[in-house]
TORSEFI-140332 format. One line per 8 residues: number of its first residue (from 1); their letters; for each residue x, y, z of N, C-alpha, C. Coordinates in steps of 0.05 Angstrom, whole numbers, m for minus. Layout:
<nodes>
NUM) A) X:Y:Z:X:Y:Z:X:Y:Z | ...
</nodes>
This chain:
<nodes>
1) XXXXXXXX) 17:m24:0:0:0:0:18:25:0 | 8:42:m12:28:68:m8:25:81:18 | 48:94:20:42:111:36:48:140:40 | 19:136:20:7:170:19:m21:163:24 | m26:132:35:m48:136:32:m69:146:59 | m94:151:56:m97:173:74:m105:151:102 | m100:180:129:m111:169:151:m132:165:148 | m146:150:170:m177:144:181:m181:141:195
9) XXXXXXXX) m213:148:205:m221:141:231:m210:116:247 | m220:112:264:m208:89:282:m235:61:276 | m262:69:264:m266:39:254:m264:39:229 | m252:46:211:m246:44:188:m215:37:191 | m203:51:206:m164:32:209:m170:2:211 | m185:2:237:m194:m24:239:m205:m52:216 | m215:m39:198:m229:m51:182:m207:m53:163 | m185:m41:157:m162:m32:140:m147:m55:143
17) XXXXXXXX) m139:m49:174:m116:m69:185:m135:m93:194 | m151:m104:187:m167:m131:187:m143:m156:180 | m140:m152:153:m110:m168:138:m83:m164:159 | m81:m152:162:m60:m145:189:m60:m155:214 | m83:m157:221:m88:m173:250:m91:m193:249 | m101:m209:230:m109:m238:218:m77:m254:225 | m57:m237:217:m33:m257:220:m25:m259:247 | m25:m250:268:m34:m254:298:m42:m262:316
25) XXXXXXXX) m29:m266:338:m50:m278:352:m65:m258:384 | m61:m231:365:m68:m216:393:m53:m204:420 | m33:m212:420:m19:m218:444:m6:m194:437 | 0:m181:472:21:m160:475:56:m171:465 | 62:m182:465:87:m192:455:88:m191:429 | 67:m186:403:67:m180:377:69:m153:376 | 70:m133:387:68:m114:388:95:m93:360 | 115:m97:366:137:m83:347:129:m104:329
33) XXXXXXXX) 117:m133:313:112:m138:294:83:m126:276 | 73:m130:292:44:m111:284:52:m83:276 | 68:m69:287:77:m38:284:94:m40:259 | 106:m62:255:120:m58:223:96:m68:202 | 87:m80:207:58:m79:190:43:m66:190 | 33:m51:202:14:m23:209:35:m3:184 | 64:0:194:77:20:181:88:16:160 | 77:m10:148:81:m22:115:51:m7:101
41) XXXXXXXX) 28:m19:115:6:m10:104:3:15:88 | 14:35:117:11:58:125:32:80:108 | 62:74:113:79:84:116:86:100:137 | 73:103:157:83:112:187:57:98:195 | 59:108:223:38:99:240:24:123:250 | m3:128:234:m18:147:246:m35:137:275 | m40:160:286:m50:157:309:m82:139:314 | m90:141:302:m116:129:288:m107:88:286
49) XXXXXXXX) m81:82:270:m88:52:274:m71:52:293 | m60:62:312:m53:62:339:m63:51:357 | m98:70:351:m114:62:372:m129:36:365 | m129:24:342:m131:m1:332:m114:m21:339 | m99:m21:335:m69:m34:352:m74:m30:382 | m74:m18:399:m76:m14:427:m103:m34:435 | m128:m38:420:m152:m42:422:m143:m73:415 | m134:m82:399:m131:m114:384:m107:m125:410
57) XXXXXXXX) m85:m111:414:m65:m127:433:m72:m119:460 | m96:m98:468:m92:m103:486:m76:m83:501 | m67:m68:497:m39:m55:510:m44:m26:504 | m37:m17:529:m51:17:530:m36:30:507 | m37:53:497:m26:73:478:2:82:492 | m2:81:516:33:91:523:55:70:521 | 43:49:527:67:37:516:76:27:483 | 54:32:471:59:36:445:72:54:441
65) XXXXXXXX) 67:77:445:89:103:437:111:104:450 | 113:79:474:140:77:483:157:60:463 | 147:51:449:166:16:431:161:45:410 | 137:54:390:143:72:367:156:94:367 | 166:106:394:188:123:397:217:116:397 | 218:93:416:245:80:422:258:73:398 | 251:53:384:264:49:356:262:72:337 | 281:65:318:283:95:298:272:86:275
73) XXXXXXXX) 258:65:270:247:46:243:226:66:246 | 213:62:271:179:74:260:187:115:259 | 158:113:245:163:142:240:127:145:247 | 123:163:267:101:176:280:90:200:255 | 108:208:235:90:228:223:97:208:194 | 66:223:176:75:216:141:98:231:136 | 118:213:113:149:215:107:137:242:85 | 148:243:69:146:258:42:140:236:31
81) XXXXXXXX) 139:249:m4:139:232:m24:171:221:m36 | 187:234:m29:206:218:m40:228:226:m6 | 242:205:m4:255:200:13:285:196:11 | 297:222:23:325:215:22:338:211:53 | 350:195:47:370:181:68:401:185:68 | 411:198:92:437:202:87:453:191:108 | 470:178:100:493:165:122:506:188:139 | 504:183:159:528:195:171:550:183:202
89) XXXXXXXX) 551:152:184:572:141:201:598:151:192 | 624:137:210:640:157:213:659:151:184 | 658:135:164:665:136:134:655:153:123 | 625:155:125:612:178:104:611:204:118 | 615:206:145:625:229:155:654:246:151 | 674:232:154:702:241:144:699:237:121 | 687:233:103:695:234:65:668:266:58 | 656:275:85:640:305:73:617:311:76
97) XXXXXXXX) 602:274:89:574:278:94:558:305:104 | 577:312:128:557:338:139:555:367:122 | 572:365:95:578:383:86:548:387:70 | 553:355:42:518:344:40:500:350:55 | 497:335:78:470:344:93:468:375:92 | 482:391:107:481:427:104:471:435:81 | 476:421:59:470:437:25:439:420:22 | 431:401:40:403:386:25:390:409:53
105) XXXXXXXX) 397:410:72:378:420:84:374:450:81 | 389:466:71:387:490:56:367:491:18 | 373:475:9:359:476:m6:338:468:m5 | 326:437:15:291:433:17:294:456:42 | 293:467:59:295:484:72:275:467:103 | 300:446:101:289:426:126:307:420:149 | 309:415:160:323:390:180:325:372:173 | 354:348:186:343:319:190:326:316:201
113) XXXXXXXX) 306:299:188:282:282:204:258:301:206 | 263:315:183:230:336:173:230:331:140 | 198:338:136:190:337:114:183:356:106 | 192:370:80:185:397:67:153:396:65 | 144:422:69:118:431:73:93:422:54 | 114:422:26:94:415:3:95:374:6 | 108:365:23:107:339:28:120:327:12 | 142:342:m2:155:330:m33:178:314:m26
121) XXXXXXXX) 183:313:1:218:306:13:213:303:40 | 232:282:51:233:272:77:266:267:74 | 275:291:91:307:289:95:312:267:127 | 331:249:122:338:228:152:370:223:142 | 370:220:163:402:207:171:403:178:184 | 431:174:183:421:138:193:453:138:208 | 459:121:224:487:113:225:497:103:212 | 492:85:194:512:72:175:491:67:154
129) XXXXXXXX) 500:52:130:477:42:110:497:19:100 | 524:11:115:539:m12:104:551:m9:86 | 562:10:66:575:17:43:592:39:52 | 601:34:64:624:51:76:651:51:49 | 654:35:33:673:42:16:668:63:m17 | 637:63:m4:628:85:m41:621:107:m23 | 623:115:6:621:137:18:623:157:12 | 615:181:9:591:184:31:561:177:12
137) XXXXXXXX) 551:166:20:522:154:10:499:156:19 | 482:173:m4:463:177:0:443:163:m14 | 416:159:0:397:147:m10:364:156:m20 | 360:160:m44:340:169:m50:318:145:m65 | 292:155:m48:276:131:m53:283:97:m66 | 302:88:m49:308:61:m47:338:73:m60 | 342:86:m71:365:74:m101:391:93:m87 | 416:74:m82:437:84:m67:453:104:m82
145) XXXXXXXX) 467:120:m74:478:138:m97:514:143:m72 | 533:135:m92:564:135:m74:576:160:m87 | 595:161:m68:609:187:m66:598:216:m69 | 574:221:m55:565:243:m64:576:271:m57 | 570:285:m64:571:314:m61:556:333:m56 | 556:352:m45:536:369:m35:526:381:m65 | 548:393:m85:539:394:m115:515:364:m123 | 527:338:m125:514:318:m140:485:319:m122
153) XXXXXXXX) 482:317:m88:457:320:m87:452:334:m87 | 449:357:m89:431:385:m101:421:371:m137 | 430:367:m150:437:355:m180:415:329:m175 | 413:309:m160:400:286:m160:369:299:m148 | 378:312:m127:342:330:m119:310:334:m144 | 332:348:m170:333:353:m193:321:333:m219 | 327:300:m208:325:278:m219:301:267:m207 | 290:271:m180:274:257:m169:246:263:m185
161) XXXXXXXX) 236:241:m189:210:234:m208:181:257:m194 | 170:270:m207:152:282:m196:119:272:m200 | 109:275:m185:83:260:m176:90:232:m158 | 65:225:m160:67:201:m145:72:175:m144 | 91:174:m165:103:145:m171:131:134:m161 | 140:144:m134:156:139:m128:158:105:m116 | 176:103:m119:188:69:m103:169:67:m80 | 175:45:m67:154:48:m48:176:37:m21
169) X) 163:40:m1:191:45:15:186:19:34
</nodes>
């Protein structure tokens, strides 16, 4: 399912995530598995199948937002439409990363870990992405891109497909 697709009430999540709970057996201990399926559906986890999730396992909303805070997988708000990802372990850091990040967040005119207003971009950082030797590497909607530059991503920004046919994440 994409995820752009829209929130919903809380018996309509329900009715949504029907296929989702089916693989289950209810139990508080499914809990971070259910939440990666909620945020496959979904692409984050809106508040709405939250309370669907809290209602099926059982398990109050705070400790949900304790497990969907704690890990850095889930994401509590919708991403953008296209998603870049930028390393900044300490390879893609000493080869210029923060230099990159400074030039993407000046030009979408964001932060790590915000989404431009028009919803077109979701800037994140990660500790590593495992390719520490095509460093510094950045990642735009799935597809890895090595040795970048604060020039090349400004330049790839440029490339990203417009509308809604992006990869799906």
């Amino acid at each position: 399912m994409s995820s752009h697709a829209k929130t919903c009430s809380h018996s309509i999540c329900r009715t949504r995530l029907k296929n989702v709970f089916k693989r289950y057996e209810g139990k508080p201990r499914e809990l971070i598995s259910v939440l990666q399926d909620v945020q496959e559906e979904y692409g984050y986890l809106p508040r709405e199948a939250l309370e669907a999730v809290s209602d099926f396992l059982q398990t109050s909303m705070s400790e949900i937002y304790g497990v969907a805070t704690f890990y850095k997988m889930f994401r509590l708000t919708k991403p953008g439409e296209h998603m870049l990802t930028a390393c900044v372990g300490t390879a893609c850091h000493v080869r210029g990363m923060p230099r990159v990040v400074d030039e993407l967040s000046r030009a979408l005119n964001v932060q790590p870990g915000q989404t431009t207003p028009d919803g077109a971009y979701t800037l994140e950082t990660v500790n590593c992405l495992g390719c520490c030797a095509i460093g510094p590497v950045l990642v735009l909607d799935g597809k890895y891109h090595g040795q970048v530059t604060p020039q090349s991503a400004r330049k790839l920004l440029k490339t990203a497909p417009k509308g809604k046919e992006t990869a799906k994440r």
